[in-house]
C-alpha positions as a Markdown table, in Angstrom:
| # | Residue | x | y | z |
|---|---|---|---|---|
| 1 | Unk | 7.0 | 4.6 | -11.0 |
| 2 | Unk | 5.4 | 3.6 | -7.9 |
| 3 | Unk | 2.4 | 5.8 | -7.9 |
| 4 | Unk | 1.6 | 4.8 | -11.6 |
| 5 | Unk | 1.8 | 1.1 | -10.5 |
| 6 | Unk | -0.2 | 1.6 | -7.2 |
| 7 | Unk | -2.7 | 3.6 | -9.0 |
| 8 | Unk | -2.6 | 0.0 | -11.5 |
| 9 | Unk | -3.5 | -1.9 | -8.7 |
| 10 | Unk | -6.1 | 0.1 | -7.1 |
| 11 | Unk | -7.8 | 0.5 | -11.0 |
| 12 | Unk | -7.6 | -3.7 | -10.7 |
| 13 | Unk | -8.9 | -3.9 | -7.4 |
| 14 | Unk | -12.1 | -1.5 | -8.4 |
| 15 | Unk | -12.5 | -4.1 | -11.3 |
| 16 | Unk | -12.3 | -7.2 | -9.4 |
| 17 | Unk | -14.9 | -5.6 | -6.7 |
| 18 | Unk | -17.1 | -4.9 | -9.7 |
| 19 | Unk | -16.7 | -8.5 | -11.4 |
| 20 | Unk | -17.8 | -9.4 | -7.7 |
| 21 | Unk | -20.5 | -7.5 | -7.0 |
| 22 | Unk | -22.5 | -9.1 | -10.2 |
| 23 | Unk | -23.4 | -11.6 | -7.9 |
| 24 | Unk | -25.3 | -9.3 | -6.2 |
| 25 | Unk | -27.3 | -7.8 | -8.9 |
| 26 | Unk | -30.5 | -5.4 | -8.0 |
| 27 | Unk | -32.6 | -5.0 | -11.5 |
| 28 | Unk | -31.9 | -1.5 | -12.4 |
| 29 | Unk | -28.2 | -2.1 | -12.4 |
| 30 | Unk | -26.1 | -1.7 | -15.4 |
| 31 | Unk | -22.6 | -4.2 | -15.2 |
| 32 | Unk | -20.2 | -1.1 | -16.8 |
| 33 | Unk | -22.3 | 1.3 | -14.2 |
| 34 | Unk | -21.2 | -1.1 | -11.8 |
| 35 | Unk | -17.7 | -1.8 | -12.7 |
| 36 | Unk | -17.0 | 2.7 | -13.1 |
| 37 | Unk | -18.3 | 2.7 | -9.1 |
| 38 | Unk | -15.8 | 0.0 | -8.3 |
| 39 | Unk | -13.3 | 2.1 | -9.9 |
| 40 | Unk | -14.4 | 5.2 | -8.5 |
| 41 | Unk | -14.6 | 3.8 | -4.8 |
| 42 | Unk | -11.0 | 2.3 | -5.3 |
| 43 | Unk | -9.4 | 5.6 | -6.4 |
| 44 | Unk | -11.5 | 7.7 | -3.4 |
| 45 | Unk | -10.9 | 4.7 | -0.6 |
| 46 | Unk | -7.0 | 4.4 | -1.7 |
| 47 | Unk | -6.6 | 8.3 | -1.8 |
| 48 | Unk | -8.8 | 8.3 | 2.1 |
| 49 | Unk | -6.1 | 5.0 | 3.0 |
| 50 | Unk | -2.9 | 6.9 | 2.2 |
| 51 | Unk | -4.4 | 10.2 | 3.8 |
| 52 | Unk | -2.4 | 9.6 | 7.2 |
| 53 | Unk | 1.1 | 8.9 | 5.3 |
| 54 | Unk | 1.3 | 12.7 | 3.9 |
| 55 | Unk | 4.1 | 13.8 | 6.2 |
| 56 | Unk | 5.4 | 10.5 | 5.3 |
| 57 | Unk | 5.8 | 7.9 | 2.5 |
| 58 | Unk | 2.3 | 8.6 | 0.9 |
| 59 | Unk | 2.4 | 5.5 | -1.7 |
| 60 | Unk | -0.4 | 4.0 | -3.0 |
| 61 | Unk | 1.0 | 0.7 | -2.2 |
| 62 | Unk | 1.1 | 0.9 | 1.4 |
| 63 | Unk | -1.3 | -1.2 | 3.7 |
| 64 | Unk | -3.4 | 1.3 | 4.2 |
| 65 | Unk | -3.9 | 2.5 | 0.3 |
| 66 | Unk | -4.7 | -0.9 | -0.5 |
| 67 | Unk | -7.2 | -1.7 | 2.3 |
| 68 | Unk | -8.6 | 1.8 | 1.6 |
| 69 | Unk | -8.8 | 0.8 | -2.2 |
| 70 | Unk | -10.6 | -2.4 | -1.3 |
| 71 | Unk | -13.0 | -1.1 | 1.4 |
| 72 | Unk | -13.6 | 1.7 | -1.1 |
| 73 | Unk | -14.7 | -0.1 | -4.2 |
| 74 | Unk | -16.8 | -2.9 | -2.3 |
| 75 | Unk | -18.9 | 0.0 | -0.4 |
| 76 | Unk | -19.5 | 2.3 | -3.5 |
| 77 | Unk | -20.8 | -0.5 | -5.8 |
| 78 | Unk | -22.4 | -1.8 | -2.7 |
| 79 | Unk | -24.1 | 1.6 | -2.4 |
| 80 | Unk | -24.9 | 1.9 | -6.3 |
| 81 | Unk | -26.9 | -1.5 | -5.9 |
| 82 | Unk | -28.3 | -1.2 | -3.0 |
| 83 | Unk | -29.9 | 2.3 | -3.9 |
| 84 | Unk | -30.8 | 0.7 | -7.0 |
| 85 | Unk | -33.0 | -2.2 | -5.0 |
| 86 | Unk | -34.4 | 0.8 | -3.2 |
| 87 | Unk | -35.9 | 2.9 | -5.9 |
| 88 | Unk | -37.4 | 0.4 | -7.9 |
């Protein structure tokens, strides 16, 4: 039950970093292209934070899963628009 319900939170944080990031809106950027690389960069940021826990307690809700997850959504939608900017 804990991994289903960290893996909740890291699929809200990649939402609420691609609600954020409309703010910073290149042209060529679709919002639900946006939001799926918030969601992506939470799952592959949380699954990088818990990384160091595998001998140990390896939940998604530790401190490092969730600052992975949040680290991970903010830079991949960062990346999608910034790229964006860039080829246009």
């Amino acid at each position: 039950m804990t991994f289903a319900a960290g893996f909740g939170v890291w699929l809200v944080i990649g939402l609420a970093a691609g609600f954020l990031m409309r703010g910073y809106r290149a042209p060529a950027t679709e919002f639900f292209l946006t939001l799926t690389f918030g969601v992506f960069g939470a799952f592959i940021g949380g699954m990088l934070g818990t990384s160091p826990y595998i001998h140990h307690d390896a939940t998604p809700l530790r401190l490092g899963g969730l600052l992975g997850a949040t680290l991970g959504a903010l830079f991949f939608t960062w990346l999608y628009h910034f790229t964006a900017r860039r080829a246009i």
